[in-house]
C-alpha positions in Angstrom: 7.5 25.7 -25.4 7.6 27.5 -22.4 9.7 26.3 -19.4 7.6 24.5 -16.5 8.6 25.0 -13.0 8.3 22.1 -10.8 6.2 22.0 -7.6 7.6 20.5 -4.1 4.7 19.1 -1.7 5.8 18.6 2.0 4.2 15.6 3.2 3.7 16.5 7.1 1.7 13.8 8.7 2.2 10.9 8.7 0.1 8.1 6.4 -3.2 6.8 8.7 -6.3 5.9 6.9 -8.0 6.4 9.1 -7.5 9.6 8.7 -8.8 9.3 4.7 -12.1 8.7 6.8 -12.5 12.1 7.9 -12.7 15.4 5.2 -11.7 15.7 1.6 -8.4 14.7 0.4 -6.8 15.1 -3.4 -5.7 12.0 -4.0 -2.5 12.1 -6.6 -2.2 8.0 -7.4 1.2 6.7 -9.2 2.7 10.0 -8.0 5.9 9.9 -10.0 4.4 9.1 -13.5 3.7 11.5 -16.1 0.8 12.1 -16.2 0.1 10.7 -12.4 -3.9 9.8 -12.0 -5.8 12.0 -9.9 -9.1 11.6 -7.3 -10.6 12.8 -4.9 -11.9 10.9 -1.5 -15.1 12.8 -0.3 -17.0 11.4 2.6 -15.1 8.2 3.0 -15.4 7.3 -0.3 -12.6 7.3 -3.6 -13.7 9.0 -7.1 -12.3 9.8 -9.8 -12.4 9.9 -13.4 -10.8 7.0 -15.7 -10.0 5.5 -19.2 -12.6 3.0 -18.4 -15.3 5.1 -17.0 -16.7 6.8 -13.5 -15.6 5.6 -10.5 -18.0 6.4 -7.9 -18.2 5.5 -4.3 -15.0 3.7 -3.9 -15.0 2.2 -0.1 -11.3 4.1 1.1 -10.6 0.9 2.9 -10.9 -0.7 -0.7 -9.1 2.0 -2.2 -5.9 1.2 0.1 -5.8 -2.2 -0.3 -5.7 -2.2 -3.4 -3.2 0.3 -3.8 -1.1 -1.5 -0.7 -1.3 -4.7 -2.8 0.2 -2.7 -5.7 2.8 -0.8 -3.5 1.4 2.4 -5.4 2.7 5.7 -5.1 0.2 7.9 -3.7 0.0 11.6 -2.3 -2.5 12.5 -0.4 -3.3 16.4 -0.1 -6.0 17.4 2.6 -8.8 20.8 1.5 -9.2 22.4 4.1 -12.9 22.4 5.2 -15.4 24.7 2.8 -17.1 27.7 4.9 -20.5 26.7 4.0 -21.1 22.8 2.6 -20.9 19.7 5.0 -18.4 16.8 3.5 -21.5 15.0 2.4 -22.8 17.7 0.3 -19.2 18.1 -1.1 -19.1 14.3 -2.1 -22.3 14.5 -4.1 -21.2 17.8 -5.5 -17.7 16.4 -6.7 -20.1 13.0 -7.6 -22.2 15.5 -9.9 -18.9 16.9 -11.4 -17.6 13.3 -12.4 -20.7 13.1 -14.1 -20.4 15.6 -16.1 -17.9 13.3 -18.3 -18.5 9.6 -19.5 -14.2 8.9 -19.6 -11.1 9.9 -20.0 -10.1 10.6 -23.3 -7.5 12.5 -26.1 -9.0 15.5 -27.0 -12.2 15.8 -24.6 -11.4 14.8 -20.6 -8.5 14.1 -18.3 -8.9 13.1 -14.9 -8.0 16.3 -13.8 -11.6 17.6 -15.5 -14.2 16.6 -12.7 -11.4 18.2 -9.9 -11.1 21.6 -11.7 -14.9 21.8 -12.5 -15.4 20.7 -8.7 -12.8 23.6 -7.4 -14.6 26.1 -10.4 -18.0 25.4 -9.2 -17.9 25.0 -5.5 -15.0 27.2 -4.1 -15.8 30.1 -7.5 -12.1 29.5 -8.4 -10.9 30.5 -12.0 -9.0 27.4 -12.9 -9.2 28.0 -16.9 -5.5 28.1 -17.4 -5.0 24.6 -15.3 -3.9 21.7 -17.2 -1.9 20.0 -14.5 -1.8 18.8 -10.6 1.4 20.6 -10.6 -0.6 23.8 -11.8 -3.8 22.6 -9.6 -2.3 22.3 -6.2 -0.2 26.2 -5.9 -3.6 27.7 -6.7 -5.2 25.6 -4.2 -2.5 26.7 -1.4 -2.8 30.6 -2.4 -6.2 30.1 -1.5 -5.5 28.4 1.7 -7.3 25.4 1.0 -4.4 23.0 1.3 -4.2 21.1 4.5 -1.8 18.1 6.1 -0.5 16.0 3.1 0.5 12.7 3.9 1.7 9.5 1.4 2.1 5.9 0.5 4.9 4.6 -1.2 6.6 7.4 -1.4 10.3 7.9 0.8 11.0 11.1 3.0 9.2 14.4 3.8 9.3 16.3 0.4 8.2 15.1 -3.0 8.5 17.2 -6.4 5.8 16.7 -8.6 7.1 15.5 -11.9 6.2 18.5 -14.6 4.8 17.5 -18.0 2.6 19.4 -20.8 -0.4 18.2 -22.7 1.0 16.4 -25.3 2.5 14.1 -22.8 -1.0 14.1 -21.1 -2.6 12.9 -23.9 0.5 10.7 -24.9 -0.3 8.8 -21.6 -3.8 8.4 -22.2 -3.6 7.0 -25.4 -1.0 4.6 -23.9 -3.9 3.2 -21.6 -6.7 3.2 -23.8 -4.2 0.9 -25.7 -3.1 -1.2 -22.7 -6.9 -1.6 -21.7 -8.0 -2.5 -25.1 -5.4 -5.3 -25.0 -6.4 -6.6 -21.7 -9.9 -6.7 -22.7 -8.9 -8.5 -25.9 -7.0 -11.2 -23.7 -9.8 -11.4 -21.5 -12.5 -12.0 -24.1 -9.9 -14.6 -25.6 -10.3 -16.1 -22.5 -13.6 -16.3 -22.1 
């Protein structure tokens, strides 16, 4: 297996949500895992891909309090703003790539999908080789899209994106198809 190198981000700003409100941000939630779930927030608004489905339209104010009330890791990596499109026109475009995928599974989507079919279609990047964030975000930077990066839950100024291949990708989302499927099952038991 080849040897992965692993990625240090420099978180320069410090966390405001405000700030969230304004641009397009890559969202890296539970930071530290392996594989770490990734977003975007477009237009004031959280999406991303998941185990159980789209998530669209995500209020950010809704977004961190959830994630406050967690005490989640999260990174949050500005793009720089596109030449042409306004940040509404990028919201429905990254909407549109979500779309393109009903969930996350083995074998067919990762959460990473709809951000590399965003970056493909909208910035004409060549992101066939991608299979990671830590992969993701150095292309991004060569192509000085990468802005202020700021965090929650995560201590000093540098963080090092853990590295990981796509057996442990798909290792993790088997785990949470199984966790879910349990929590449903308790649920309905409930019920």
């Amino acid at each position: 297996m080849q040897s992965i190198s692993p990625y240090t981000i420099t978180i320069n700003e410090p966390f405001g949500e405000e700030k969230l409100l304004d641009g397009m941000y890559i969202v890296i939630v539970h930071a530290s895992r392996i594989p770490p779930h990734i977003g975007i927030i477009a237009d004031q608004a959280y999406h991303s891909l998941s185990i159980k489905g789209q998530e669209l339209n995500v209020p950010v104010a809704a977004f961190i309090r959830n994630t406050t009330l967690r005490k989640i890791p999260c990174l949050f990596i500005r793009i720089n703003a596109h030449p042409v499109y306004d940040a509404a026109h990028l919201k429905a475009h990254f909407i549109s790539s979500v779309q393109q995928f009903s969930k996350v599974a083995v074998g067919s989507a990762t959460c990473l999908s709809p951000v590399k079919l965003f970056f493909e279609e909208t910035y004409k990047l060549n992101l066939q080789e991608v299979h990671s964030i830590f992969e993701l975000i150095p292309k991004l930077e060569a192509e000085g899209l990468i802005g202020a990066t700021s965090s929650l839950f995560i201590p000093g100024e540098r963080f090092q994106l853990p590295t990981y291949s796509m057996e442990e990708i798909n290792k993790g989302i088997a785990q949470a198809e199984k966790e879910a499927k349990a929590i449903t099952k308790a649920t309905t038991k409930l019920n």
